[in-house]
N, C-alpha and C positions, 0 to 999 in steps of 0.2 A: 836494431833499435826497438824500444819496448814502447808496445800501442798501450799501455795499461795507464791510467789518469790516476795521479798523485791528490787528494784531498787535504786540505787542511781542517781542521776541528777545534775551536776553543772551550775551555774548559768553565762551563758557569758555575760549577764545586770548588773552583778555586781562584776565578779571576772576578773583579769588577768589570760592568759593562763597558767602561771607559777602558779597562784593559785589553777587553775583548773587540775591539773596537780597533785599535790597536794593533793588537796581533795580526787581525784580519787584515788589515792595510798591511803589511808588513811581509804578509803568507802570498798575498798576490802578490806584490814584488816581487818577492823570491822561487815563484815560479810555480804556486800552485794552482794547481787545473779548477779546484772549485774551496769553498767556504763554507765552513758550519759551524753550530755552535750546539752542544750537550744541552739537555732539555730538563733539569733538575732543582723539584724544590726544593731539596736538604743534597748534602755533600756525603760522600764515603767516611768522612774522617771527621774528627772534631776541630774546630777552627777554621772551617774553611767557609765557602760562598753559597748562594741561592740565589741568582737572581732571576727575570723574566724571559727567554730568552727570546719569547716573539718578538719584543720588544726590540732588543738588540740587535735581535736580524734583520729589522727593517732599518736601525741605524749603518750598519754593514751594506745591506744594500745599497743604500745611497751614496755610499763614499767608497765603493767597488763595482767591478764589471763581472767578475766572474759567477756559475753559477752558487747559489746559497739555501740554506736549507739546514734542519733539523736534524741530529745525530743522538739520540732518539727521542721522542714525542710519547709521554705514555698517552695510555687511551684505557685506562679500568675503571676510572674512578674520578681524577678532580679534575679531570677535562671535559666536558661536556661533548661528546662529537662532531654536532652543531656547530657548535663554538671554533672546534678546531677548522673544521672545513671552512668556514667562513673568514676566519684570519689565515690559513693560506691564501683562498682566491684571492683576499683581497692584495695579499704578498706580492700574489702572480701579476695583479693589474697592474701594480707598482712595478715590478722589474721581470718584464714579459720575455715568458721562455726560457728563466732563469730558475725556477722555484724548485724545490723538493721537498715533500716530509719525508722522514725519515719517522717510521712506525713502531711502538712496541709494546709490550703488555706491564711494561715498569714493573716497578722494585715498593718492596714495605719501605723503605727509607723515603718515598719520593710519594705515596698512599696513604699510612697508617697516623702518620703526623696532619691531614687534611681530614680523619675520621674515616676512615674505611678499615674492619675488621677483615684483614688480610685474608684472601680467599684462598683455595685451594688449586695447585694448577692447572683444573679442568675447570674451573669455574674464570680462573684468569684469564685463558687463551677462550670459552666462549665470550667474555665480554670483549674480548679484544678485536673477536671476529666479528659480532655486533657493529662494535664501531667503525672499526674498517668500512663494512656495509651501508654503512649511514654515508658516514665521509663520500664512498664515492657514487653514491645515487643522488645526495645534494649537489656533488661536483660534476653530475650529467646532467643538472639543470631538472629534475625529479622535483614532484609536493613530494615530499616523505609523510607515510604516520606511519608513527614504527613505536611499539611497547617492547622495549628489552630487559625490564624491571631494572635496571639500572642508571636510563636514560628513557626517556620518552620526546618523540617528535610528534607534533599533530600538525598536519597540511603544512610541515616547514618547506620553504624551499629558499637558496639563497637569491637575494634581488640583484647582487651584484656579481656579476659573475664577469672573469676576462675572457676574452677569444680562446685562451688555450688553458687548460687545468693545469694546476702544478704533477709533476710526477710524484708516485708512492712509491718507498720502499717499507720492507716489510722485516722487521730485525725477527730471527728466531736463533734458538740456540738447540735446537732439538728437531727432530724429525717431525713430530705434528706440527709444530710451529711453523716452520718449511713446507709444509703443505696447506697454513693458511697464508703464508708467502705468497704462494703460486698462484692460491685461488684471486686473491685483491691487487698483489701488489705490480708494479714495474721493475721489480730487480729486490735480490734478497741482501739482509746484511746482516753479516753475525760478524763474529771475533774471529780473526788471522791465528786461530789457535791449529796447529798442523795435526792433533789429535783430535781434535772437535769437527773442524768445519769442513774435511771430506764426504762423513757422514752428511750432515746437514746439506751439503752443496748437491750429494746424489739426492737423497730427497726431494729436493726441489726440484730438481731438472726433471724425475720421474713422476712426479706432480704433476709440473707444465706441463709432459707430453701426455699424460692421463687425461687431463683437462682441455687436449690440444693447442694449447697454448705455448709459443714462442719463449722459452728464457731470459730474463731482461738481464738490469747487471747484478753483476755477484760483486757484493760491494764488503770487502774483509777489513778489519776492522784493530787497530793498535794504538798503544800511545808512544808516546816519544819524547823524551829526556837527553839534553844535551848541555856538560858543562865542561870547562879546560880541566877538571881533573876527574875522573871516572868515582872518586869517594864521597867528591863533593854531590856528581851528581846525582849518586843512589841517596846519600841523606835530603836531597832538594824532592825525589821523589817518591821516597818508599813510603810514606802514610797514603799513597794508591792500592797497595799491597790487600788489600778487600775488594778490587775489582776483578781479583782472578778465582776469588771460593764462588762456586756455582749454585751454591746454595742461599745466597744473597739475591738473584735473580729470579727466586721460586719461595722461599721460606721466611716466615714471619719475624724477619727480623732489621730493625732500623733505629736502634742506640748506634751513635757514632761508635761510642767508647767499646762498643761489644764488637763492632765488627772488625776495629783496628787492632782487639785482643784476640778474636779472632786468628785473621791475618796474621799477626807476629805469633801466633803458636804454630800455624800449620807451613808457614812459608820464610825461609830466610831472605834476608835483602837483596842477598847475592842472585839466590833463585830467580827472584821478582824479575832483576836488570836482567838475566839473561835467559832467561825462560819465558819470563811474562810476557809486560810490555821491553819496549827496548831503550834502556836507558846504557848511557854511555860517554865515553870520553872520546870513542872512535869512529870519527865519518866511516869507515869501511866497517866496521859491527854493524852500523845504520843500516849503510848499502846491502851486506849480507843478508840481515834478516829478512828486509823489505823485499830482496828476491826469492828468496823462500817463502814469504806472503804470495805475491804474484804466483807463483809455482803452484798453488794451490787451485790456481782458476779464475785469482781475480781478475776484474776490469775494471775496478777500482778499488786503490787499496789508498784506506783512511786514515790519515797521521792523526792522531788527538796531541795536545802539548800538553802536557803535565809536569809538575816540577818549581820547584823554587828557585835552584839555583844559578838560571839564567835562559831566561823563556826567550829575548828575543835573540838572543845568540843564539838559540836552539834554533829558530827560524833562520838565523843571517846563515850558518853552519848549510842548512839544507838549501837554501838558495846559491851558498857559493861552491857547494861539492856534492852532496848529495843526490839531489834530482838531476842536475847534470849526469853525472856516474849515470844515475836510472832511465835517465833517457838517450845513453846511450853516445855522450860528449861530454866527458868529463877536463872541468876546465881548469 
């Protein structure tokens, strides 16, 4: 029987809060270990959602037990780090011992539309370490005065604080990035990509122990796509097809329209479903891959739902066969 914790993820790129909301209701039912929601002002694709998702989360909270938390949170630019730390705790005080962020140095699509002349990737990962910095010396109860030219605190510290901080994770998709994991975070998370996240996963464990520090979780990362016919569900999901060029996550680029041309020049649809994320007509492709995720190290591996052509089926699907299967009683 497998110790590894299934997550669910809503998609704020392409669902309403009210859907997301929703889902969420729907993900616990069906047997997932924890709740999150994607942290994004603009969408991959043209047509799709922006909403808040602090917001949402604290609707989710309320109408769920499990834990909840951010799948990822930038921190470069139109988030204030202040800000953030402060709307966690206040998270945590609401649904204690529940919380997570989930960390990361964002995207031009989610920056360049809020006025930030996209930086360079050394300049991204310093701000990002900055903020991490901030976040968690305000969350040790710290005055901060900190000048990061990007942000500035003078004698800030949060007034409200609950008994216990929410947990940090820290997304990286690269080797330094994994070593600013180590340095801040409580568990690392990148992408369930089997040619990516070995490297990144030794990184960080070589990190911790450089740093002396204990490994938290390795938290890998997919989406997931489920409808009664396998054509229907690659056309429900393939304008995702920009979330797998790596070049989106470092380079100045956030036209919808450029990234979705993009995507359709470098990647066929076919690739996307069985290479990318995992999109599918077959509970057992679900189960297969999600074990090859796991295989890689995780201890938690994070479903995202994406997809048009039948979201809550994609959740009923993984509550009546799927995470059974993965944990080991299939029903």
């Amino acid at each position: 029987m497998s110790d590894t914790r299934y997550w669910f993820a809503g998609s704020t790129e392409e669902f309403t809060p009210p859907q997301l909301l929703e889902q969420a209701r729907a993900a616990e039912v069906a047997g997932f270990d924890g709740l999150g929601v994607s942290d994004h002002w603009a969408p991959w694709f043209p047509e799709g959602q922006g909403s808040q998702a602090w917001i949402t989360l604290s609707a989710i909270g309320q109408r769920t037990t499990k834990p909840i938390g951010t799948g990822v949170t930038p921190i470069v630019h139109h988030y204030h780090p202040g800000v953030v730390a402060q709307a966690f705790m206040s998270l945590e005080s609401l649904y204690p011992g529940r919380v997570f962020l989930g960390a990361g140095s964002g995207e031009s699509v989610n920056e360049t539309p809020l006025g930030l002349d996209w930086p360079s990737v050394a300049e991204q990962q310093e701000r990002f370490e900055q903020g991490l910095e901030a976040i968690t010396r305000l969350w040790a109860g710290e005055t901060v005065t900190m000048d990061a030219g990007w942000f500035r605190l003078k004698d800030a510290k949060l007034w409200t604080r609950a008994p216990s901080r929410p947990k940090l994770y820290v997304s990286a998709f690269g080797p330094q990035a994994a070593q600013i994991a180590a340095r801040w975070g409580d568990g690392l998370w990148t992408l369930g990509d089997p040619e990516q996240a070995p490297e990144v996963i030794d990184a960080y464990r070589e990190a911790c122990a450089n740093a002396g520090r204990e490994p938290g979780e390795i938290i890998l990362h997919s989406g997931m796509a489920w409808a009664a016919d396998r054509d229907e569900a690659i056309r429900g999901a393939r304008r995702w097809k920009p979330t797998q060029l790596p070049e989106l996550y470092t380079d100045d680029i956030w036209s919808q329209e450029d990234m979705q041309r993009r995507a359709d020049e470098q990647m066929t649809d076919e690739a996307f479903a069985s290479e990318g994320f995992i999109v599918s007509d077959d509970p057992d492709e679900h189960i297969h891959r999600i074990r090859e995720i796991e295989g890689l190290g995780a201890t938690v591996v994070c479903l995202q739902l994406i997809g048009q052509a039948d979201p809550l089926g994609t959740i009923g699907i993984y509550g009546d066969t799927v995470l059974p299967a993965l944990h080991g009683a299939r029903v």
